[in-house]
C-alpha positions, 0 to 999 in steps of 0.5 A: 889301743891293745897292750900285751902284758909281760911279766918280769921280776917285780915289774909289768910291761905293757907293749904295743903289737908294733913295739912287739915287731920292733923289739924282735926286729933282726934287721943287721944293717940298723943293729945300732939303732934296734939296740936304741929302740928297743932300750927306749921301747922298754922304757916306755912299756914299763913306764906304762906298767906303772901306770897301769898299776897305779891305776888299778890300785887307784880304783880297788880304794875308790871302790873299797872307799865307797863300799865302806861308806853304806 
């Protein structure tokens, strides 16, 4: 699956296309229920950011670790 990085202060937000489409939905008859999606989208996306991260910090010391050790 694809993911598009967004930056914000501080942080990463790694969306899905769909969650993308979602979040700029305009659709006024689901106002209420946008507004809960996308709060739940975002949620999710920076969840995702931090586990990306973790990730790649996870990796640089794995590979940092073994170069360290020949």
């Amino acid at each position: 699956m694809k993911y598009i990085e967004i930056s914000v202060e501080r942080a990463k937000v790694f969306l899905t296309v769909e969650e993308i489409t979602a979040l700029l939905s305009t659709d006024k008859h689901l106002a209420n229920q946008i507004l809960l999606l996308n709060t739940t989208i975002f949620k999710e996306g920076l969840k995702r950011g931090k586990y990306f991260s973790r990730y790649e910090k996870q990796k640089k010391r794995e590979l940092q670790k073994a170069f360290d050790n020949n």
